[in-house]
C-alpha positions as CSV (number, residue, x, y, z in Angstrom):
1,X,151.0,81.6,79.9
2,X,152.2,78.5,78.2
3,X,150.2,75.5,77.2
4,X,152.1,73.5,80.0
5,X,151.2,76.7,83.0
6,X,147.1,76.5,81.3
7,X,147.1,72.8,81.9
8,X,148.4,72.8,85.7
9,X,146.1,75.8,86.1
10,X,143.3,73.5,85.0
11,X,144.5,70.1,87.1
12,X,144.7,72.7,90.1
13,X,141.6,74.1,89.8
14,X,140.1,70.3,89.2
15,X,141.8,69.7,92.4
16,X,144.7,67.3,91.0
17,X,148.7,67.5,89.4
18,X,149.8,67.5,86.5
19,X,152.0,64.9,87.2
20,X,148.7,62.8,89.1
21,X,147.2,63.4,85.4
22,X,149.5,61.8,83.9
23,X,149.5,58.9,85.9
24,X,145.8,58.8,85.7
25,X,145.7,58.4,81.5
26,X,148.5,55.8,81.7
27,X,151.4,58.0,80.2
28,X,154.7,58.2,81.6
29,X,156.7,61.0,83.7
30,X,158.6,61.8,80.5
31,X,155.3,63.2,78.6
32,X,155.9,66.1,81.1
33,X,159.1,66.9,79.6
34,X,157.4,67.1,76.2
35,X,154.3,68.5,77.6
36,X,156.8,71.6,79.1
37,X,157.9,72.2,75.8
38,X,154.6,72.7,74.6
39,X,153.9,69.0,72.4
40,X,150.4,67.5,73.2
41,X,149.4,64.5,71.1
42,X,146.1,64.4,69.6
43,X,145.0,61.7,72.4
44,X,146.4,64.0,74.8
45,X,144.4,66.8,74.4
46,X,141.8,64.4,74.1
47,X,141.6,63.2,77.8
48,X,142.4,66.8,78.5
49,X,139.2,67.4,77.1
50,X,137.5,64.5,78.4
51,X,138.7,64.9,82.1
52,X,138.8,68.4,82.6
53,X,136.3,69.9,80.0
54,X,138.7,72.6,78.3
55,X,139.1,72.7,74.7
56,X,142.5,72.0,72.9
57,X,142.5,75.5,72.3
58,X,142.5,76.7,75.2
59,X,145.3,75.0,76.3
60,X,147.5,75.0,73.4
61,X,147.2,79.1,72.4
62,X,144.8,80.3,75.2
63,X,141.9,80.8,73.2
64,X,138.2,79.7,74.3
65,X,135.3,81.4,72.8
66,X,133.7,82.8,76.4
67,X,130.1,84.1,77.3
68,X,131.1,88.5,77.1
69,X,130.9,88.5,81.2
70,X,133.8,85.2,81.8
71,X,135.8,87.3,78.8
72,X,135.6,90.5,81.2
73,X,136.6,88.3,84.2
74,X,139.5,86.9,82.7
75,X,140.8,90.6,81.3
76,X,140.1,91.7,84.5
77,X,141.5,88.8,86.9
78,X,144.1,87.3,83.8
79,X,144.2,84.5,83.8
80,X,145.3,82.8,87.1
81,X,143.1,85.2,89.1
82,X,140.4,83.6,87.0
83,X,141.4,80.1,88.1
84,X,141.1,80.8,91.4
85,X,138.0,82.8,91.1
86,X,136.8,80.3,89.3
87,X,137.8,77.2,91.9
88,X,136.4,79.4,94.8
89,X,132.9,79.8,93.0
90,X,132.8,76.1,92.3
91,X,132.5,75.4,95.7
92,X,129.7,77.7,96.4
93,X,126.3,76.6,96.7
94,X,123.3,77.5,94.4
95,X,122.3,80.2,96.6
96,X,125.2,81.9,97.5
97,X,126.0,81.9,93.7
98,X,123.2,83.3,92.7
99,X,123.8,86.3,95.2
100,X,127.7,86.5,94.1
101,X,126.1,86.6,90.2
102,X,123.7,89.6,91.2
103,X,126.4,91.3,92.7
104,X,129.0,91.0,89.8
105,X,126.1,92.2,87.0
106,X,125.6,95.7,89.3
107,X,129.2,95.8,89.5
108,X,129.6,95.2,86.0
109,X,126.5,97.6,85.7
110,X,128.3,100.5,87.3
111,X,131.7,100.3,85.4
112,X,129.7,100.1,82.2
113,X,130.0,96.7,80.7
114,X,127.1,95.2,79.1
115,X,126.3,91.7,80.2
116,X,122.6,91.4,79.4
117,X,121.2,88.9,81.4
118,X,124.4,86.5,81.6
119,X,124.7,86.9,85.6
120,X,120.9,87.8,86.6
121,X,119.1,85.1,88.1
122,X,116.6,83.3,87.0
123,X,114.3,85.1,89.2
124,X,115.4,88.5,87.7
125,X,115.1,87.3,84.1
């Protein structure tokens, strides 16, 4: 995935463009262009950060330190299924997370992967 596909990932799964983005932190259509090619300004990846919460990291090589059960999400889902994982557990409320977290630590539990207590409840813990 290049650093241009992470970032429309992210404005996707924020519920926006990449090209809306752009318009949003007052840079023209022809950053896109450069953005394709992989160039992000240090302001860039600023806003970036500022509006969507991901680390310049992440979207310039794909790295982002994770908790051990998101790193087992993404090897398992890569990293588009994550994104939509991810936007369809966003909208969930507190309860029905809660039950999807219980069920991914015995399903976790069951293939073997050690998550400690990153997915029980607060209950559980």
């Amino acid at each position: 995935m290049t650093p241009y596909e992470r970032l429309k990932s992210v404005c996707e799964l924020h519920g926006t463009t990449v090209t809306k983005f752009c318009g949003e932190i007052k840079k023209s259509k022809g950053n896109l262009a450069t953005w394709k090619k992989g160039n992000f300004s240090s302001s860039d990846l600023k806003a970036i950060h500022e509006r969507f919460g991901v680390s310049s990291d992440y979207i310039l090589f794909g790295t982002v330190e994770l908790p051990d059960y998101e790193k087992h999400c993404v090897s398992l889902a890569g990293d588009e299924g994550f994104v939509k994982i991810a936007r369809i557990c966003s909208d969930l409320e507190t309860e029905a997370k809660r039950e999807l977290y219980d069920e991914l630590y015995t399903l976790f539990e069951k293939k073997g992967i050690n998550v400690g207590n990153a997915l029980k409840s607060d209950e559980d813990k």
